[in-house]
N, C-alpha and C positions, 0 to 999 in steps of 0.2 A: 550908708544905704539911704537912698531916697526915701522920705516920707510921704502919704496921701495927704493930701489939705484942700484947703478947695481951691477948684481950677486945675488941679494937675490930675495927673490918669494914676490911675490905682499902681502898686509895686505887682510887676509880674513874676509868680513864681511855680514854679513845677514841683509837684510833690509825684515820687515816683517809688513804687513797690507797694504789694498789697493786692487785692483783689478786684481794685477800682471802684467796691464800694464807696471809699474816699471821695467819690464825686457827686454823693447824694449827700454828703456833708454841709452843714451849713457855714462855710467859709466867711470869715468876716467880709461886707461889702467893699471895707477899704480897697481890698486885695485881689487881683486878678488870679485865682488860682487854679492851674490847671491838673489834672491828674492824670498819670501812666501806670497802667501796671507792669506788675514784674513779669520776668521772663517766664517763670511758669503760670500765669495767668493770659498775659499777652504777647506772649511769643517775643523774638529779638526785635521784632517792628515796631514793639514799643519804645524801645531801646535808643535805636536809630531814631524814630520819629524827634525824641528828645536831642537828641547829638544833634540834630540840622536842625531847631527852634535854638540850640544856647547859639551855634554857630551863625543862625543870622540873625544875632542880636534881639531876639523874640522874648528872652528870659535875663530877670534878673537875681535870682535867686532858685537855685537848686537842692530840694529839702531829699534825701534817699531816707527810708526809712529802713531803719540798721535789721528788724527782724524777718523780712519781708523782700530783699535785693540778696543780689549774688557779690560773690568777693570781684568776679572778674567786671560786671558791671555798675560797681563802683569806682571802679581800677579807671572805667573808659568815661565815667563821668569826672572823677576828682581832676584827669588828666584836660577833656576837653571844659571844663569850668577856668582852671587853674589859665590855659592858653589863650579864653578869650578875656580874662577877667571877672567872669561870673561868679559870685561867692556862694558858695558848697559846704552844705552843712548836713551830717550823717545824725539822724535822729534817730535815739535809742528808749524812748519812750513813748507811753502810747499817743493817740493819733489826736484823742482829747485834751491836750495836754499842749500838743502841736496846735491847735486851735489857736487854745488861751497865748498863748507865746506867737505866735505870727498877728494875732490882734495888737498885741503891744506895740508890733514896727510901726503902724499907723498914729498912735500918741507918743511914743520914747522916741529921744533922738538916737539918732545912731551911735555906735561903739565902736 
């Protein structure tokens, strides 16, 4: 996974499920991060909106948050990640925690 440094553009990633709160978050600046909510927050258009950003290449990292997302909208994300190469990753802890750990991409090399 690419890392920020300088001269390059931030890692872009979507974090999706939750209340959208998530977007008053203070994201580390490395990181382009974008947030969707869940289906019962933001209806299927959130859903979608995410399916066409992995699919034109807009995303390089797709986080779901495991308490907060549906089984079937995980089902259409792990599927359209896995197709374009996008790496998917189901997070089952809280969202502060998602913080600390996506700051890391920025300094740690990749795995």
């Amino acid at each position: 996974m690419p890392r920020a440094s300088a001269g390059t553009r931030p890692l872009r990633i979507a974090v999706i499920g939750g209340d959208r709160r998530h977007g008053r978050i203070a994201w580390p600046a490395t990181l382009d991060v974008r947030t969707y909510g869940s289906a019962g927050d933001g209806g299927a258009g959130e859903l979608r909106r995410l399916v066409v950003s992995i699919k034109a290449g807009e995303v390089e990292l797709v986080v779901a948050l495991a308490r907060w997302i549906g089984h079937s909208a995980t089902t259409v994300l792990r599927r359209t990640c896995r197709q374009t190469g996008v790496r998917f990753l189901v997070w089952d802890r809280g969202v502060g925690s998602l913080v600390e750990k996506l700051a890391t991409l920025a300094v740690e090399p990749p795995r």
